[in-house]
C-alpha positions as CSV (number, residue, x, y, z in Angstrom):
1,X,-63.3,-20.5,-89.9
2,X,-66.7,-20.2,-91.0
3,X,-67.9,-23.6,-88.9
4,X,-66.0,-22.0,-86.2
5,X,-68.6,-19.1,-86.4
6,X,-71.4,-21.1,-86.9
7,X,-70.8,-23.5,-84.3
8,X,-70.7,-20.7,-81.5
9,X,-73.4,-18.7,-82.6
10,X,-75.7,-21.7,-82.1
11,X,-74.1,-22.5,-78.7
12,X,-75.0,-18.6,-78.0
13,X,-78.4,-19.3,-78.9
14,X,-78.9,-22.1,-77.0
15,X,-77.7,-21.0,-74.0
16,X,-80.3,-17.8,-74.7
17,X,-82.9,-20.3,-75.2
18,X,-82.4,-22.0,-72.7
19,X,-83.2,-19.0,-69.8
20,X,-79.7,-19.8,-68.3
21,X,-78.9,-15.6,-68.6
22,X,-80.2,-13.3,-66.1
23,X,-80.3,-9.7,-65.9
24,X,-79.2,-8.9,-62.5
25,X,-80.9,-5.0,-61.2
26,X,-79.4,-2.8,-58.9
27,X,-80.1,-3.8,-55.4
28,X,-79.9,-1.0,-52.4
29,X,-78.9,2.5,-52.7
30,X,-75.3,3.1,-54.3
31,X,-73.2,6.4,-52.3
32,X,-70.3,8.7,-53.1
33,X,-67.3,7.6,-50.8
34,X,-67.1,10.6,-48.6
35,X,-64.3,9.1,-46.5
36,X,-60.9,11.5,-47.0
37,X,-57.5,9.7,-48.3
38,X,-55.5,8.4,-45.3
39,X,-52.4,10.1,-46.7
40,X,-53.8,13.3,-46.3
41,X,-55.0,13.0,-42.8
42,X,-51.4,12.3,-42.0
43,X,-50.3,15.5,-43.7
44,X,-53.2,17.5,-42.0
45,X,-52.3,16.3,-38.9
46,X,-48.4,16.5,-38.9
47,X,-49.4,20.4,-40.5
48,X,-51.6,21.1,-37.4
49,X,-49.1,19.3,-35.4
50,X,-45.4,20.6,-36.4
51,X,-44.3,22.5,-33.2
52,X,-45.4,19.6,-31.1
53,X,-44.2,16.7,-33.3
54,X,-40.7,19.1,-33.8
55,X,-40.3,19.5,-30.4
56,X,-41.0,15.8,-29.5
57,X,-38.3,15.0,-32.3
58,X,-36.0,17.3,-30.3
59,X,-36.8,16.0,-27.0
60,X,-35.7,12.4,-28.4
61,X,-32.4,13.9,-29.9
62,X,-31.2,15.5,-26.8
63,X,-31.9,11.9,-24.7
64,X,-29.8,9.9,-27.2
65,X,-27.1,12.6,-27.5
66,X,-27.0,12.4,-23.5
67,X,-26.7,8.7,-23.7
68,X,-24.1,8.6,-26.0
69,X,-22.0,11.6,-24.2
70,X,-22.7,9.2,-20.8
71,X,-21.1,6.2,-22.4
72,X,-19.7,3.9,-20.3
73,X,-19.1,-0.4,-21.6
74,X,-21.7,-2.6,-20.6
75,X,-18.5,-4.8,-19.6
76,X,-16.9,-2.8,-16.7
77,X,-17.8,-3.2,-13.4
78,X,-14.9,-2.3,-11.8
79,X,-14.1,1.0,-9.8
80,X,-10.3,1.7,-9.6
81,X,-9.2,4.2,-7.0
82,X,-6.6,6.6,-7.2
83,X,-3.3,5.7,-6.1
84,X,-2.3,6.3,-2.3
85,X,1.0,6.3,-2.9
86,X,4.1,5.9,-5.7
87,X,4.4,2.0,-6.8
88,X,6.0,-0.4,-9.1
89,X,4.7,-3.8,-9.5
90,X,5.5,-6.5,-12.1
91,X,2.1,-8.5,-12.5
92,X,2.2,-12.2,-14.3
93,X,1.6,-12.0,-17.2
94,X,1.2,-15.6,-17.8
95,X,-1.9,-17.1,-20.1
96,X,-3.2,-20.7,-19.2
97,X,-5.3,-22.5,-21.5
98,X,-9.2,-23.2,-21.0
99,X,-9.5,-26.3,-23.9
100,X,-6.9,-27.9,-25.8
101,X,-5.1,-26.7,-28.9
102,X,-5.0,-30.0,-31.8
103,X,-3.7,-29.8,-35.2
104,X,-5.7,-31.0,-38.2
105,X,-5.6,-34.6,-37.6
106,X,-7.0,-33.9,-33.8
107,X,-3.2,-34.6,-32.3
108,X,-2.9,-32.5,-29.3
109,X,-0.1,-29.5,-29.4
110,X,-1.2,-27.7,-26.2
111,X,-2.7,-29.1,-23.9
112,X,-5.5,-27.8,-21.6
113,X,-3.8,-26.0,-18.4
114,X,-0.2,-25.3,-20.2
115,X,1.3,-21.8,-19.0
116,X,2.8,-19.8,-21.4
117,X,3.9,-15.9,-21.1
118,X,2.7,-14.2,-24.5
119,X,6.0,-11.8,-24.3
120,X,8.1,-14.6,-25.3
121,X,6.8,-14.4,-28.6
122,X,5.2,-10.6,-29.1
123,X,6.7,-7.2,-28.2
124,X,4.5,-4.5,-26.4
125,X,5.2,-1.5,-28.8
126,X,2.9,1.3,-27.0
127,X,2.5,1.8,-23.9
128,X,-0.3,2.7,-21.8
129,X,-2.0,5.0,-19.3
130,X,-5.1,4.1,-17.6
131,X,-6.7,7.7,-15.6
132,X,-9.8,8.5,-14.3
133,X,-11.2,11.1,-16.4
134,X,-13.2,11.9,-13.2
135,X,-10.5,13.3,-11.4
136,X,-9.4,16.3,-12.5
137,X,-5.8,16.5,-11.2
138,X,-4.9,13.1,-13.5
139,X,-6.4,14.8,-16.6
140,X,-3.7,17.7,-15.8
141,X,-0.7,15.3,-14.7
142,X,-1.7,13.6,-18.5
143,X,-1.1,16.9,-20.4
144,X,2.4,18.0,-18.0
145,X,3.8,14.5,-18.7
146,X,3.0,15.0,-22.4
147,X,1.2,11.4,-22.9
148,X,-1.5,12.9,-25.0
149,X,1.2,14.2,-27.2
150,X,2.8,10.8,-27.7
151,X,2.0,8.7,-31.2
152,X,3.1,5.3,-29.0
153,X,1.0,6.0,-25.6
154,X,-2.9,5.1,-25.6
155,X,-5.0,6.6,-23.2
156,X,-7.6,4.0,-21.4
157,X,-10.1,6.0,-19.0
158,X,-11.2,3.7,-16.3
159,X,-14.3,6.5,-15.7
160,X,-15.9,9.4,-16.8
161,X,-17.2,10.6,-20.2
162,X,-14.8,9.2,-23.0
163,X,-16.2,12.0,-25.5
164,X,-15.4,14.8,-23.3
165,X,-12.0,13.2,-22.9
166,X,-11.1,12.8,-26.6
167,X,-12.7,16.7,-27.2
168,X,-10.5,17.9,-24.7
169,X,-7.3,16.1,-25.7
170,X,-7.6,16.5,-28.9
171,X,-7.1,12.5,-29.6
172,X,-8.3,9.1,-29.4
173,X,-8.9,7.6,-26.4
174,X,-10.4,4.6,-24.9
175,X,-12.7,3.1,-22.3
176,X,-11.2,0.0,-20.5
177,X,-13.6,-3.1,-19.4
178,X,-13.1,-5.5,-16.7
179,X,-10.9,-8.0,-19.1
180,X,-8.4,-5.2,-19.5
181,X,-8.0,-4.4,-16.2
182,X,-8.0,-7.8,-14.8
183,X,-5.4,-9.0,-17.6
184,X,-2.9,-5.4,-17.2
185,X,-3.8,-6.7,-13.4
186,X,-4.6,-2.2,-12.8
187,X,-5.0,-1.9,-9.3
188,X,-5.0,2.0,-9.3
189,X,-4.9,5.4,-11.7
190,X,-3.2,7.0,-12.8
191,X,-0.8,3.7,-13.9
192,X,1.8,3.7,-16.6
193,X,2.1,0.0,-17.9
194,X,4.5,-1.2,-20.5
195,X,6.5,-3.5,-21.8
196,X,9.9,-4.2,-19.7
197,X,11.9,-7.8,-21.3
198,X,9.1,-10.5,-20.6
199,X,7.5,-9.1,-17.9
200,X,4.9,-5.7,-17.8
201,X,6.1,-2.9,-15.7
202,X,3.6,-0.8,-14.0
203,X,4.3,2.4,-12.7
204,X,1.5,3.8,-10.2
205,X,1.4,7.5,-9.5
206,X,0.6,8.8,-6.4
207,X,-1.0,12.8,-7.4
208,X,-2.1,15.0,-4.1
209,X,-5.4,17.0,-5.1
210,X,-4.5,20.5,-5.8
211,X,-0.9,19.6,-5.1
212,X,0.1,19.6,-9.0
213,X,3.0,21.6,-10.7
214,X,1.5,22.3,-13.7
215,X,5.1,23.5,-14.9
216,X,6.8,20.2,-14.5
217,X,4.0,17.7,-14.0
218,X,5.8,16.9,-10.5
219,X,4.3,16.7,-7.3
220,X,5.1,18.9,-4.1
């Protein structure tokens, strides 16, 4: 230990000796930072700001709360008209494929193009109504037919402002988009479709404006 102590105080002393240390004096003028923290700028200004930043805030609530209220899929395109008069149609409900179905080993079950009809092998528990929320005098035959009462009917607006809708019947209900309607084939509103054997039974209504008995949900 004592070499140890030796051995650098003469390396010390050499490297005094040999003028390789050098004071270094201040250079310049040395000043206070006068420059104010950047967190407390911000509170300043959001302090000297508040009605303007609150109302801004506000300004941004009320756009999203309109978009959200004004809702409508990005998916539907199409416009369905009310009904002109009282039908029944039975549309095909018939799937083709787009690409083959194969098993594990790549055998082919299905091919590409085979026809089937999907209510040979499910059943169509619900049923369904697809209105326009727009029109006022299908909102009313909804509530004199009772659908918005019934667990097994789903409501599927076709337009209008699906939160307004569910407020106002006191439910779920949904928007439909352009694969809906082209699959239930909905050519009109108010329909009624269901399940009827293997086929799907729609039930168009035909509902004069102003024309509604409110008591029996018939029309005049």
């Amino acid at each position: 230990m004592k070499t140890k102590t030796i051995l650098l105080g003469l390396f010390c002393a050499a490297v005094i000796a040999s003028g390789d240390i050098h004071i270094i004096k201040t250079q310049g003028s040395v000043y206070e930072i006068h420059e104010q923290n950047i967190v407390e700028l911000i509170k300043k200004h959001v302090e000297n700001n508040k009605d303007k930043i609150e109302a801004k805030l506000q300004n941004l609530k009320e756009e999203q709360k309109k978009k959200i209220q004004a809702y409508k899929p990005p998916d539907l395109s199409k416009t369905i008209a009310p009904a002109k008069k009282d039908a029944i149609r039975y549309p095909d409900p018939s799937y083709v494929l787009k690409d083959d179905i194969k098993d594990a080993n790549g055998f082919v079950l299905y091919p590409k193009g085979y026809k089937f009809n999907p209510l040979h092998y499910i059943q169509m528990t619900d049923r369904y109504v697809f209105f326009d929320y727009t029109q006022p005098e299908q909102v009313e035959w909804i509530k004199n037919k009772k659908f918005d009462e019934q667990l097994n009917v789903r409501l599927i607006m076709t337009d209008g402002r699906v939160f307004d809708a569910m407020k106002e019947f006191n439910r779920e209900v949904f928007y439909a988009n352009d694969q809906v309607l082209n699959r239930f084939d909905i050519q009109a509103t108010p329909t009624l479709a269901y399940q009827e054997g293997d086929r799907i039974r729609l039930e168009e209504f035909f509902i004069p404006k102003d024309k509604l008995n409110k008591k029996t949900g018939e029309t005049k």
